[in-house]
C-alpha positions as CSV (number, residue, x, y, z in Angstrom):
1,X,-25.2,68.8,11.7
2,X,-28.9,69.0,12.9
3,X,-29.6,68.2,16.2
4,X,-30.8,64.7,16.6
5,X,-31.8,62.3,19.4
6,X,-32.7,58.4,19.3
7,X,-35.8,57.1,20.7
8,X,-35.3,53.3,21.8
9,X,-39.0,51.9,22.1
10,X,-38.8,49.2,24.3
11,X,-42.2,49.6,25.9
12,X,-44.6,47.0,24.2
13,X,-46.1,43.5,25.2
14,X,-44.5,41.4,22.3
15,X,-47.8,39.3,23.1
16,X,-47.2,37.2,20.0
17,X,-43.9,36.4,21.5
18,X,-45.7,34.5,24.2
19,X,-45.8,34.4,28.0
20,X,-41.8,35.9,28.7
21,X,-40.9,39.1,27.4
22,X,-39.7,38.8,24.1
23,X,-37.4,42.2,24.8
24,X,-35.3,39.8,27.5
25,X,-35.0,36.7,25.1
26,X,-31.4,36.2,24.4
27,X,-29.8,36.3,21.2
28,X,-25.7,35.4,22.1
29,X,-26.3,35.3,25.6
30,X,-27.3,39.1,25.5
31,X,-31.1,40.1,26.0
32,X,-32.1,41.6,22.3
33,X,-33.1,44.9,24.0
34,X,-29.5,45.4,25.5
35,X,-28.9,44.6,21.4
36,X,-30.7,47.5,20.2
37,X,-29.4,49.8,23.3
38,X,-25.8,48.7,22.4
39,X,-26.2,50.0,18.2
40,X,-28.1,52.8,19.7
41,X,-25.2,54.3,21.6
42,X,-22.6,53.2,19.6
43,X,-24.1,55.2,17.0
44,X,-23.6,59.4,17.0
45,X,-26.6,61.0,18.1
46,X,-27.6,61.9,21.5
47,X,-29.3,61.7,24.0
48,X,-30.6,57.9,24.0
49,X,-34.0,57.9,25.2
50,X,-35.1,54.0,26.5
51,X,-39.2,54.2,26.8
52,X,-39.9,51.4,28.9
53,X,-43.3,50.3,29.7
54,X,-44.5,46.8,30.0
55,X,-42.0,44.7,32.5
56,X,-40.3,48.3,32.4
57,X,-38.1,46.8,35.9
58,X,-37.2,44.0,34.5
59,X,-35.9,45.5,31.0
60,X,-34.3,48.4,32.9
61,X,-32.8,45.5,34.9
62,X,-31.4,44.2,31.1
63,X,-30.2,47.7,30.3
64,X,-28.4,48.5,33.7
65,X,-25.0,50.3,33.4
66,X,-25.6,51.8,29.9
67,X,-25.7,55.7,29.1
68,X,-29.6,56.0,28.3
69,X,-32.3,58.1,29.6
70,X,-35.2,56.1,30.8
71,X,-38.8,57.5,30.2
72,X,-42.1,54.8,31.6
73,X,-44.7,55.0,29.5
74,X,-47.8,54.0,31.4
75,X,-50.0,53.8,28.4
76,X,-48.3,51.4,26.5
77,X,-51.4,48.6,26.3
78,X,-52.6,51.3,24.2
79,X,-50.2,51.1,21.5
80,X,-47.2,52.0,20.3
81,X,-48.0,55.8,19.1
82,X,-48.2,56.3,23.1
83,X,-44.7,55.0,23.8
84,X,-43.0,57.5,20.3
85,X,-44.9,60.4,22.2
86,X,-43.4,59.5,25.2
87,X,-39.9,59.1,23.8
88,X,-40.5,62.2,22.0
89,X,-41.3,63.9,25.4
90,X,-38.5,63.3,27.0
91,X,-35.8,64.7,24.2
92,X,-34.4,68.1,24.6
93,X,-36.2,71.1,23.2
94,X,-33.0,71.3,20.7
95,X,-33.6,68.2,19.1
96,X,-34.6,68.6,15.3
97,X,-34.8,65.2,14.7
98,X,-34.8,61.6,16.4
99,X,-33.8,58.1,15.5
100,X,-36.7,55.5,16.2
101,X,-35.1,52.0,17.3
102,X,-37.1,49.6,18.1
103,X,-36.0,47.2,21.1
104,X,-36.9,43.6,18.8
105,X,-34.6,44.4,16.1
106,X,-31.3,43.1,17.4
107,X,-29.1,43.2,14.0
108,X,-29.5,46.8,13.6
109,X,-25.8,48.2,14.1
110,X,-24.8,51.8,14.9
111,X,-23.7,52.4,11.1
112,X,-27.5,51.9,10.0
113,X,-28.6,54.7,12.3
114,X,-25.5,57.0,11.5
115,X,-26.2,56.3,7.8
116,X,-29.8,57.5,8.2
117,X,-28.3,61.0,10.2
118,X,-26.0,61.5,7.2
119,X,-28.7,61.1,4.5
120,X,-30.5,63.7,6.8
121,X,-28.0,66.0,7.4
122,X,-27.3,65.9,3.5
123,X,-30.3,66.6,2.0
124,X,-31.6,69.8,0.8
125,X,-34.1,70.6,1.8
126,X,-34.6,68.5,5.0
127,X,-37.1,65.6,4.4
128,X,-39.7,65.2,6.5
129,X,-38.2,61.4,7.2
130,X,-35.4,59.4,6.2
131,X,-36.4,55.5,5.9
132,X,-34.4,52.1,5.3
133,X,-35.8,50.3,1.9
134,X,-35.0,46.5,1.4
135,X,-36.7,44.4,-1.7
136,X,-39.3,47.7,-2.1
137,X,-40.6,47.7,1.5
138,X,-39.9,50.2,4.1
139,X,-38.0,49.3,7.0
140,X,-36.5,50.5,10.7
141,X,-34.8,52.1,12.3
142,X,-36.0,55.4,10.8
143,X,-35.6,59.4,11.0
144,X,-38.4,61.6,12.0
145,X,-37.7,65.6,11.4
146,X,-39.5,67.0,14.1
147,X,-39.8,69.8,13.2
148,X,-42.4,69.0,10.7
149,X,-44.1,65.9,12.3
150,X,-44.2,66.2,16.1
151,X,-48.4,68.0,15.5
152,X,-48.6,65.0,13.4
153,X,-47.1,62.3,15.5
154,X,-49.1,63.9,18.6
155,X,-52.4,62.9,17.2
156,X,-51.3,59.5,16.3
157,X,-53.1,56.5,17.9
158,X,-53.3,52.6,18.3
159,X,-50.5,50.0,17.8
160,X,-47.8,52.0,14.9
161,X,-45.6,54.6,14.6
162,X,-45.0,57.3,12.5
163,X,-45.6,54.7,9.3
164,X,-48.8,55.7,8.2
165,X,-47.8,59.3,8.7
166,X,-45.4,58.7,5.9
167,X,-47.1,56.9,3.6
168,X,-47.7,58.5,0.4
169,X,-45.8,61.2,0.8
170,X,-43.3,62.4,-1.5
171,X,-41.1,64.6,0.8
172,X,-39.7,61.0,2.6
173,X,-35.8,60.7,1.6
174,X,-35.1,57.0,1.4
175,X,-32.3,55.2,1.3
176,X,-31.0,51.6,0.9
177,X,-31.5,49.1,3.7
178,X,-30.4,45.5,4.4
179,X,-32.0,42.4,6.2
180,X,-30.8,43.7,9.1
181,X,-33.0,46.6,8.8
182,X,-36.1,44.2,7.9
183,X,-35.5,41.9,10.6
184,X,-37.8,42.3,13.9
185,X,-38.4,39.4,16.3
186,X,-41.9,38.8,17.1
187,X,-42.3,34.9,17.9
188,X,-40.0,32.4,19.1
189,X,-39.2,30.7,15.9
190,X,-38.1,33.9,14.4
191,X,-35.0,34.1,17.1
192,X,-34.3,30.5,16.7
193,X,-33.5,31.1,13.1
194,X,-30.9,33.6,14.5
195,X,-29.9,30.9,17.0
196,X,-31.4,32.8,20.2
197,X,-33.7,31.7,23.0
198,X,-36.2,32.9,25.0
199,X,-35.5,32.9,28.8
């Protein structure tokens, strides 16, 4: 089994979210970041890198008590490329691999990312990703093999991840999602739908 980390990006603004940080809204009385966090490390790999940024006290506040590594970007307001480098910083040298999660995607559960690992660890050869797919789109939380994209992923600017360093390739393994893996929170109305609340 490759060795493989996760990356929990839970640096950004969620401005379309509104004034409070959307990353402490509460979905079943539990802040969705401390969601993500929880399918995160339920899930095999390790370490669990937590990239805070903006209101990083106040979402370290929301992930007290849980096993995770904590790495501040202080970039963040320039996108999210700035908080995967960061993450991707602060994993061990032996890492081959690292799960993205992203902090606004609260259905995600510990079997999507340890689905994604297997698929990885499977494959021959290694893809250069491993991706959810739900109704033809591409989803989260996704695999990146490092060893092939970290020159890539170090050049990458602005407000996205490794998407457009994915896109047409043909060396990208994916496999089947689910709404869950479709699902991001990024107004109010969207976590009302799941019955949460912003604080």
């Amino acid at each position: 089994m490759p060795d493989v980390g996760t990356i929990l990006l839970a640096a950004g603004l969620g401005s379309r979210f509104g004034p409070e940080p959307k990353l402490l809204a509460l979905l079943d009385g539990v802040p969705l970041v401390r969601h993500a966090a929880g399918a995160a490390l339920g899930a095999r790999p390790r370490p669990v890198i937590a990239v805070l940024g903006a209101h990083a006290d106040r979402v370290r506040a929301a992930l007290a008590g849980l096993d995770l590594i904590h790495a501040v970007n202080p970039d963040y307001r320039l996108g999210l490329a700035t908080s995967l480098r960061a993450g991707l910083a602060a994993l061990p040298p032996s890492c081959s691999a690292a799960v993205v999660v992203l902090g606004d995607m609260p259905c995600v559960t510990a079997a999507h990312i340890d689905r994604l690992v297997e698929a990885f660890a499977g494959a021959a050869p290694l893809p250069v990703a491993v991706v959810p797919v739900q109704d033809g789109r591409r989803g989260n939380p996704v695999l990146l093999n490092l060893r092939r994209l970290a020159p890539d992923i170090a050049r990458l600017q602005g407000d996205h991840g490794a998407g457009p360093l994915l896109r047409g390739r043909t060396d990208v393994l994916e496999i089947p999602g689910d709404p869950s893996t479709a699902l991001d929170i990024d107004t109010p109305s969207s976590l009302a739908a799941l019955g949460g609340h912003a604080v």
